[in-house]
N, C-alpha and C positions, 0 to 999 in steps of 0.2 A: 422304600428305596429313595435316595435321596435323589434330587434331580439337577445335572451336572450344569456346573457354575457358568452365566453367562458370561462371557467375552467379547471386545470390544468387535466391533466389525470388518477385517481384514483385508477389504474389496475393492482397494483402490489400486489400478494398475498403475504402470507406467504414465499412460499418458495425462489423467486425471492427478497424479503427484508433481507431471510438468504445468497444471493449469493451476495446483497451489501454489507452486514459485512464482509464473509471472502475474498470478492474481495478487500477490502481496506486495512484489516490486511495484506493478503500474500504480503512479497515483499523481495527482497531482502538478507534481514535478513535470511530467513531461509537456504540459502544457504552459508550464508558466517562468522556469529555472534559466532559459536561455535568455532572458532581456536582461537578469542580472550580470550573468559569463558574459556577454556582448556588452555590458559597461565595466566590467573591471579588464578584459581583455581587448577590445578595442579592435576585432580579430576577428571576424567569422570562420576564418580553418583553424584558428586556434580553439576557438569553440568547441567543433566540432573535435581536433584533438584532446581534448578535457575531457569529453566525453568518455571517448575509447580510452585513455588513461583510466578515470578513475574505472571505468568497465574492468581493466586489465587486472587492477590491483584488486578490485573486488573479486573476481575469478578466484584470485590466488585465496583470497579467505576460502572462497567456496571451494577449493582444492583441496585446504587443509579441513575443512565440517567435514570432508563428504569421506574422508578417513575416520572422523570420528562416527560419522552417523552409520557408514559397514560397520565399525565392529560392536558400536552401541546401538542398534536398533531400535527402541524401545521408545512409548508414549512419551512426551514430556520435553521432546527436545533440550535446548543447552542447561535444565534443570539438570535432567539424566547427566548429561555432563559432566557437570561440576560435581554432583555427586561422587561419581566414578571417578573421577579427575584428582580432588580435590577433597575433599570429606562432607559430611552432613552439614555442618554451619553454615559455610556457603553456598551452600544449595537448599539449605533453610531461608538465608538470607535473599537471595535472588528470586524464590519462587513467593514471600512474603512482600519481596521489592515491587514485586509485578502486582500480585494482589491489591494491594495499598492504595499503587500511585500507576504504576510504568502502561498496564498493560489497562489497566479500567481509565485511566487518564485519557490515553491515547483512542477508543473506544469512544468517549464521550465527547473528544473535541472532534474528531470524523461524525458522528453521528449530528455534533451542531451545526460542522461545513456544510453536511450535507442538506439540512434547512434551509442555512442560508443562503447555499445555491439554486433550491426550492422555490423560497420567496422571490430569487430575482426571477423567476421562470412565471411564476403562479403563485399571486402578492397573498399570505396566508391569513388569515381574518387574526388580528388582535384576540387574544384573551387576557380578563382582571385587568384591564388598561388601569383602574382605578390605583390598583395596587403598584405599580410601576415606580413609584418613589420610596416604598416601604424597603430600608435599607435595617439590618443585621453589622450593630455597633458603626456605623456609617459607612463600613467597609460593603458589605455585600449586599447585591439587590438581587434576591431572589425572583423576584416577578417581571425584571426589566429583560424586553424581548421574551416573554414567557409563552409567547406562542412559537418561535424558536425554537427555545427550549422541551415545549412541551411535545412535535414531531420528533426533534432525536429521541428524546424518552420513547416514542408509542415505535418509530424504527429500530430503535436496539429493542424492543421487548418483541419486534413481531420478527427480525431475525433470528434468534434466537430460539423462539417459539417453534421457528421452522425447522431448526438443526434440531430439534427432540423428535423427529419423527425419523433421524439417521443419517448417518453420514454421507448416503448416497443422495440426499435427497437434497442436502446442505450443498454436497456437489454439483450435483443438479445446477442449482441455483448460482453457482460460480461459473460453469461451463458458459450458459447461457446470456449472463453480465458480462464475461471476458469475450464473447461472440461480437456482443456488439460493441466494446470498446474496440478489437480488431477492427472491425469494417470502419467504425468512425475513422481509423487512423489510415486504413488506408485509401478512406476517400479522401483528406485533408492531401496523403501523397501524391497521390494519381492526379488528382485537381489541380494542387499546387503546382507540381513540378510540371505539367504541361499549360498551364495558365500563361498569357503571352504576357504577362508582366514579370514575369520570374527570371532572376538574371544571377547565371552562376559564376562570374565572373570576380565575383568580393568571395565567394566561397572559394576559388582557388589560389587565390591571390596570398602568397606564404610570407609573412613579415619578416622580420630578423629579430629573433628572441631578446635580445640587448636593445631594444628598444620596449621591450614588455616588461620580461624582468617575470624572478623565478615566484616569489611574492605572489605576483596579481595572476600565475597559474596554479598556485596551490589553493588560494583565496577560489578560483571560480571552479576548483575539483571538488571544494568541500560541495558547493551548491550542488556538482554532481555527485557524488557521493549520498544526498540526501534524497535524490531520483533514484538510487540504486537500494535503499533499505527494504528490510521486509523477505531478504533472498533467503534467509536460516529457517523459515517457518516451515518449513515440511516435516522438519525432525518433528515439531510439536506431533502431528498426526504420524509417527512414523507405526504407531503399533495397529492402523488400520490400513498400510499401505501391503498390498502382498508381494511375497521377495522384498525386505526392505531391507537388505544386506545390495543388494543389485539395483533395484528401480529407485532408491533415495541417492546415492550419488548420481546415478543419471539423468533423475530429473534436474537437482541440481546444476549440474552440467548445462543441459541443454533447455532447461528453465532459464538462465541469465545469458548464454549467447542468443537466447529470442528475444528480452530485456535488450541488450546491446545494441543489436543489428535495427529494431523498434526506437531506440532513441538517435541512432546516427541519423534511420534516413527522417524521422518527423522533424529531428533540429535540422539538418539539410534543407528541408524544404522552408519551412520558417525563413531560414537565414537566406534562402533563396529569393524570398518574398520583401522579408522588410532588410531594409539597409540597417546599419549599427546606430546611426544617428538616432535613426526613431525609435528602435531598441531601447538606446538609452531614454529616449522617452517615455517609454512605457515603463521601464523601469524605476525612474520617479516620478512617476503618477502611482495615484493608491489607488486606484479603480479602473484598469488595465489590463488586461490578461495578452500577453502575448503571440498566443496562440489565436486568441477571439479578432485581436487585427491582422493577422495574417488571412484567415479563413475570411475577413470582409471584402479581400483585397480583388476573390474569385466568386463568391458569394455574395456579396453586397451587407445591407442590415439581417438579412434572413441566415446568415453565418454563425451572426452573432447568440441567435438562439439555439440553432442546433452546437455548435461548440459549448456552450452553457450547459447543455441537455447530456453532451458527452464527459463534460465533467462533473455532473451531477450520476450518471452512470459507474463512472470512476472510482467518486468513494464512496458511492454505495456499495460497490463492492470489497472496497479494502474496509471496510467497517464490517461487512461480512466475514473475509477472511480475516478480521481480529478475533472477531467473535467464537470460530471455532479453532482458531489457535490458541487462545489464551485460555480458554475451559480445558484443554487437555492440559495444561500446566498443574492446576490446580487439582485433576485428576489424578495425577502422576506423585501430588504432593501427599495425597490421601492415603493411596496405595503404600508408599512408605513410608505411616506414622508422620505425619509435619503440618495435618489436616486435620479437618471433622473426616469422622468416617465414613458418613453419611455422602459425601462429596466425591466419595469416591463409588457410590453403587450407580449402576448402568440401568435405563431402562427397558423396556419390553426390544425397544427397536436399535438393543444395543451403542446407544450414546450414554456420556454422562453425561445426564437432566441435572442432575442438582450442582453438577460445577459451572452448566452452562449458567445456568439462573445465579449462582453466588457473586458472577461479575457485574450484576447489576447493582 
């Protein structure tokens, strides 16, 4: 008697599908995106409106996914798409595109941010210093910062390592990073915004648009716009979410108004804190974090570590959530002929092992 085919693991509710979406929106961005708006706009309520713009407009994509992802349910997100959509080539092409470069790229520069946020935390011992000038046709140094390099390597293998034991377990592991990015933010709120040096008064202060000009608000929507990436990634896991005709639009849904309402008030309070002047100075300075001098302003030098600490939390999580977004791509690609076969079998605890390890 044969024994009936394993399948991927279905167990993810609603609320676990909304902690995919803001686990792959929060990153970076919300810590650092506002000194540059606050130099091209010149404006802290325009700021603050850029925000909610691009929020608005990004909704509307996520208005129109969440119609495709009802009635395409299925692993693999916007691969599935384009398939259905459009025919096999382009959905040959997009899920090879990620393979290659898109989605292993992005994967490997998160996991170097995340060292070298590391190091400023907890200075990482050199390794092969010797080798450090050994450059590949003068172009490439393999060994320069190679102890950098070599924690993203051993974090993406032991991420990864972990989502073979299941999807819930991978969950797990999101649930508990996105806990503590919450509480970081809103101790930054609650501190800030009652901190006696906080003055809301440049926050309300409404300029006249003809003096800004439509330019330098499309210019600082893009910046937001690149705090909002990451909202589509649920589709990817859609074939382990249950109900994913109902709980994938709605996490969607109310995945990116919790993104939203998390970037108006943590840029509110910033903007609260520093004036635009020093904004812009933090903006041309390379070694600045926006967020790190807002948080010293209530905090002192000891700010400056736990904000470090929170953005090192950050993208260890969105390297997390790359990692099991992008293996089900290539699971998806398997399943219909555009694979190895092999990338596409599941193991005991129900993940695909071998698409997770191919992105390495």
């Amino acid at each position: 008697m044969n024994k009936p085919a394993i399948t991927l693991n279905q167990s993810l509710g609603l609320k676990l599908a909304v902690v995919v979406v803001v686990g792959n929106i929060l990153g970076s961005g919300i810590y650092k995106k506002v000194a540059p708006m606050a130099a091209e706009l010149d404006s802290a309520f325009l700021v603050l409106l850029c925000w909610l713009l691009a929020g608005i407009v990004t909704l509307f994509g996520t208005l129109s996914s969440m119609e495709l992802a009802g009635m395409l349910a299925d692993t693999g997100g916007e691969f599935v798409y384009f398939k259905r959509i459009y025919n096999r080539f382009f959905s040959f092409l997009y899920g090879w595109a990620n393979l290659s470069i898109l989605k292993t790229a992005t994967i490997a520069s998160l996991g170097y941010v995340f060292a070298q946020s590391l190091n400023e935390i907890v200075t990482i011992t050199p390794v092969l210093s010797s080798l450090h000038h050994y450059s590949l046709l003068g172009v490439f140094y393999p060994f320069a910062d190679f102890n950098i390099k070599l924690v993203a390597i051993l974090l993406i293998l032991l991420l990864t390592y972990i989502n073979t034991y299941g999807i819930r377990t991978g969950m797990g592991l999101s649930t508990g990073l996105l806990g503590l990015i919450l509480l970081g933010i809103f101790l930054i709120v609650f501190f800030g915004l009652t901190s006696s040096k906080s003055n809301f008064t440049s926050v309300t202060q409404v300029p006249l648009l003809k003096d800004v000009g439509v330019s330098a608000i499309l210019t600082a929507m893009l910046a937001a716009f690149w705090g909002y990436e990451g909202w589509n990634s649920v589709g990817f896991i859609a074939g382990e979410i249950k109900e994913p005709r109902k709980n994938i639009p709605l996490s969607l849904l109310f995945g990116l108004l919790i993104v939203i309402v998390l970037y108006l008030l943590v840029n509110f309070t910033y903007l609260t804190l520093l004036p635009i002047n020093q904004l812009k100075i933090v903006y041309e300075s390379t070694n600045q974090i926006a967020a790190v001098e807002a948080v010293k302003i209530f905090w002192g030098d000891n700010g400056a570590v736990i904000i470090s600490t929170l953005i090192l939390i950050t993208v260890l999580a969105c390297t997390h959530a790359s990692v099991i977004s992008s293996s089900r791509i290539y699971y998806a690609m398997s399943n219909m002929g555009m694979f190895y076969f092999s990338i596409g079998k599941l193991n005991k605890n129900r993940v695909p092992q071998n698409s997770l390890w191919s992105i390495k």
